[in-house]
VOLO-650823 format. One record per residue: x negated, z, y negated of N, C-alpha, C in turn. Coordinates in steps of 0.2 Angstrom, whole numbers, plus 5000, padded with zeros to 4 digits. Layout:
BEGIN
XZYXZYXZY ...
This chain:
BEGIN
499650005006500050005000499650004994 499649944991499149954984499749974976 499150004973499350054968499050044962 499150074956498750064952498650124953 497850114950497450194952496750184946 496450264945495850254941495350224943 495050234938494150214937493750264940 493450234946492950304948492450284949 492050364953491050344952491150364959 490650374961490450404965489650444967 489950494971489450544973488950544979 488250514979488050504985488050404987 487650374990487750304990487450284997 487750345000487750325011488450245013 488150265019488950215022489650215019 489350285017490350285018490550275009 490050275003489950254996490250174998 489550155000489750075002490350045003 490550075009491150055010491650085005 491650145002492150134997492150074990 491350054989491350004986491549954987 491849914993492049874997492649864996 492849914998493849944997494049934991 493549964985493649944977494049874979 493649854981493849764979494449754979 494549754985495149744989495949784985 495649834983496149884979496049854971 495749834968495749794964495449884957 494949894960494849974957493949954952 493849994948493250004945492850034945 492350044951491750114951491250084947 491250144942490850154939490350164937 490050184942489450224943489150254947 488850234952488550294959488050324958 487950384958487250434960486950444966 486550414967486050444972485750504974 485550504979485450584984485050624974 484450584974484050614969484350614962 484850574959485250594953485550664958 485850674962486250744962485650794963 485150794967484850834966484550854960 484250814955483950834949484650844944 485450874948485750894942485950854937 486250764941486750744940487250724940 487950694939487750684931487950764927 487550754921487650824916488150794910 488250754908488650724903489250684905 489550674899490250634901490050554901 489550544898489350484896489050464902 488850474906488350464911488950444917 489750454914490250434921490550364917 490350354913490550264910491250234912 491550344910492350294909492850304914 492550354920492750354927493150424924 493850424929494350474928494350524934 494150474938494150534948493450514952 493050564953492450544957492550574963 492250524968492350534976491650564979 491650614982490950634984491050634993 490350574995490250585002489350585000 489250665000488450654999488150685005 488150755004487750805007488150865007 488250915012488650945011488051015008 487551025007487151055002487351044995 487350964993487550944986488150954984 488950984988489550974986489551054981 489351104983489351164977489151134970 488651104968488351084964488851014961 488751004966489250914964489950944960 490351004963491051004961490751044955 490451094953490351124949490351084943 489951024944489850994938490250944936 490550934941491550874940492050924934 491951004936492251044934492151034926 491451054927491151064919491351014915 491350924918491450874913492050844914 492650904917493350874917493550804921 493050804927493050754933493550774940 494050764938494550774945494050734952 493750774957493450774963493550764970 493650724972493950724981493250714985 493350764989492750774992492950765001 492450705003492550685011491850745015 491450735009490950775015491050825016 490750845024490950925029490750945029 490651015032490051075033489951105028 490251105022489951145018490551195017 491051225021491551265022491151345023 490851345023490451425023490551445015 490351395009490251385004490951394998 491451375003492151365001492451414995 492351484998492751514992492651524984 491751534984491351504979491651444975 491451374978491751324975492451324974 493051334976493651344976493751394971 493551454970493551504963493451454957 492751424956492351384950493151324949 493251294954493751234953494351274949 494551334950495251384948495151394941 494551434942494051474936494151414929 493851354930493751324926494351244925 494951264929495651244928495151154930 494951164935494751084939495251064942 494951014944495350944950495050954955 495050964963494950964970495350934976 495150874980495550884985494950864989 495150894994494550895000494850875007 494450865011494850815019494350795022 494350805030493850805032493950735035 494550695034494550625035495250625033 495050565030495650535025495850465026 495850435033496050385036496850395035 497550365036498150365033498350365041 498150345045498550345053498050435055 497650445055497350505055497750575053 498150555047498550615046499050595046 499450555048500050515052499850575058 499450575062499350595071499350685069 499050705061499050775062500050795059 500050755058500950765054501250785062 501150725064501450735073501250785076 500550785076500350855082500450925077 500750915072501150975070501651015070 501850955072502850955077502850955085 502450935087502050935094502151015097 501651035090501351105094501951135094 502451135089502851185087503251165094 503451115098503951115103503451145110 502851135109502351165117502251225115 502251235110502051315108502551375112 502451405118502751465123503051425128 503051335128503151315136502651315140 502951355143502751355150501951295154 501551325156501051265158500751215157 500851205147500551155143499851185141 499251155141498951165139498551125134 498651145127498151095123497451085122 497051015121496350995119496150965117 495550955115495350915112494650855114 494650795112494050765114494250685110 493650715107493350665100492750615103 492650555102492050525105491650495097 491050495096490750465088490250425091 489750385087489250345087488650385088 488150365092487350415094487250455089 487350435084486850445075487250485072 487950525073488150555071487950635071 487850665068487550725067487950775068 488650765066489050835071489450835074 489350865079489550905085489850965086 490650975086491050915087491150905078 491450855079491650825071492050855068 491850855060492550885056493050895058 493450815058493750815059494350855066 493750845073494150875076494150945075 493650995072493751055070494251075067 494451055062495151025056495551035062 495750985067496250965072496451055076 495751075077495851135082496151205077 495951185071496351235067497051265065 497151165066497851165062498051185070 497951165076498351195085498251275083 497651315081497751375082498251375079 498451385073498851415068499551365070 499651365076500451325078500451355083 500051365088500051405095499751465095 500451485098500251575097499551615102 499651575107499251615114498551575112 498551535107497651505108497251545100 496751555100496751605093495951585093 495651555099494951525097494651445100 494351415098494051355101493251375104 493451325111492951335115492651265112 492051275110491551195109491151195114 491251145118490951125124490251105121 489551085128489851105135489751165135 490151165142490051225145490051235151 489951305154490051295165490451355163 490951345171491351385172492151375167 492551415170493151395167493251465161 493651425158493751455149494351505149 494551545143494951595144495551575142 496151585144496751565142497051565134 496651615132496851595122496251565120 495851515125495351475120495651395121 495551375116495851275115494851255117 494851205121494351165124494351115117 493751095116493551055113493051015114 493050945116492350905119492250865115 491550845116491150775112490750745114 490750675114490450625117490050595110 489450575112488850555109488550485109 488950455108488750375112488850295109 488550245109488450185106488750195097 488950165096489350135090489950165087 490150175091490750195088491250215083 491350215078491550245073492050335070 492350325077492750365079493150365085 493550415088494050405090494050495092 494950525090495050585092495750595097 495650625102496250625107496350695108 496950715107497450775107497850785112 497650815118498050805123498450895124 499150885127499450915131499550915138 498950955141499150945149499550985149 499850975155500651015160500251015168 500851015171500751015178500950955183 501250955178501650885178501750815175 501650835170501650795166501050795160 500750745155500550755150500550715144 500450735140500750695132499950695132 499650645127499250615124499150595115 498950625111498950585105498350575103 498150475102497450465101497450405095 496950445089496650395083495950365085 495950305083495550265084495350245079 494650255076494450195070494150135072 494250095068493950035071493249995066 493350055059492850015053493150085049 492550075046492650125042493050115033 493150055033493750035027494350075030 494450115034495250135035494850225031 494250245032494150315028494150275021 493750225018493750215012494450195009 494850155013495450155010495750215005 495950265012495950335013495950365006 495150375005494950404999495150384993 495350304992495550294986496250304984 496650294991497250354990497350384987 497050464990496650544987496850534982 496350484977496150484971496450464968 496850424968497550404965497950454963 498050484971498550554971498350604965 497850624968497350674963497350664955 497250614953497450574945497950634943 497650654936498250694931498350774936 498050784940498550864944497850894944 498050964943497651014943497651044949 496951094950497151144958496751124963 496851144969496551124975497051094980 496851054983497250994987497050984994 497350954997497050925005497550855005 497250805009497450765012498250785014 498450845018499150885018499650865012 499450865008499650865000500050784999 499450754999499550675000500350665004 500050685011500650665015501250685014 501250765011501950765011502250735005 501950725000502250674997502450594999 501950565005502350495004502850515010 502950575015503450585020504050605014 503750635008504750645005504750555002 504550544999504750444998504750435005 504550435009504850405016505650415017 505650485018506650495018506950495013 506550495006507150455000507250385003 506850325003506950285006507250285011 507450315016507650295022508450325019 508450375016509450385013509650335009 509250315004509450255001509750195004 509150185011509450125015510150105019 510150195020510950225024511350215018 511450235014511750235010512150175007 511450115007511750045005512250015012 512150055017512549995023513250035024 
């Protein structure tokens, strides 16, 4: 769905910078400006001039460089959508600064649009396996060799939002491991191998049966998409935000849409 959306810069100038460069196009968008690893470390940008005009900056840098990177979007009145992960240790700090200094924040450990389509669903999911009988929830996420973490964000994100649905699970087990697990821990596996871009699968086994839900990336234009989304969304709103945010607003335009449609026949 394209939109009109701001001018942004960006934070950091890896794969996934690029690829939002690339998305620009296609989105019909203006980045303004990218910082490199060494502009954010030597504490840029410090001025407003230095954003050439840019209203929302998107940061996939370092998850060292995100304290620093929001602190200073705060300072120069830069609403900030931040993909990079790991740096959740550091979270209440930076989230106070965003408050303190009346900022812009949305954060998401993946901002692909059918990704939180699948977390919308395994939210409704858990709530109907939640006390049945014999299901048991998991997780297994597969990434490219070159990937650094294990398991990914994202699937951690996915184990969090199952804890806090399902009452008998209260910790994740992050494989490997030997031997069998304890009945309140959720399984979480990861696979290390060729290219891959992603892929997360959310299983419900039974004993009989089992439900499946699985995302696939296929190219990383569906996170770049994603994030110009965010920042669309994020435009003009104060606070801190998640991807969560996003979707429930285009799921309430989904059911104004769909009453209007009943309504015409």
């Amino acid at each position: 769905m394209k939109q009109s959306v701001p001018r942004l810069c960006l934070f950091g100038d890896g794969k996934m910078s690029r690829a939002v460069q690339a998305a620009a196009k296609a989105w019909d968008v203006t980045v303004t400006s990218v910082f490199n690893g060494d502009d954010l470390r030597n504490g840029q940008p410090r001025k407003k001039a230095a954003l050439k005009g840019a209203e929302v900056g998107l940061d996939f840098s370092a998850p060292e460089a995100v304290p620093g990177n929001v602190r200073r979007a705060v300072a120069l009145e830069l609403p900030l959508v931040v993909g990079t992960t790991n740096w959740q240790d550091q979270a209440p700090d930076v989230k106070a600064a965003v408050l303190n200094g009346e900022g812009s924040l949305l954060h998401a450990p993946n901002f692909a649009y059918a990704l939180n389509v699948l977390i919308y669903l395994l939210k409704q999911a858990a709530l109907l396996f939640d006390g049945e009988e014999g299901f048991d929830p998991f997780i297994w996420e597969k990434h490219h060799a070159r990937n650094e973490e294990s398991p990914s964000g994202t699937a951690l994100y996915i184990g969090e939002v199952l804890l806090d649905a399902i009452d008998h699970k209260d910790l994740l087990h992050i494989g490997p491991g030997s031997g069998p697990i304890s009945s309140n821990q959720l399984s979480v596996a990861s696979v290390r191998a060729g290219s891959d871009p992603g892929c997360h699968t959310v299983g419900f086994d039974g004993t009989a049966e089992m439900l499946e839900l699985v995302h696939t990336v296929r190219d990383r234009s569906a996170f770049a998409a994603g994030a110009i989304r965010a920042a669309c969304w994020l435009h003009g709103r104060k606070g801190i935000y998640t991807m969560e945010d996003v979707m429930e607003d285009l799921i309430g335009q989904a059911h104004i849409a769909l009453e209007e449609g009943l309504g015409e026949t």
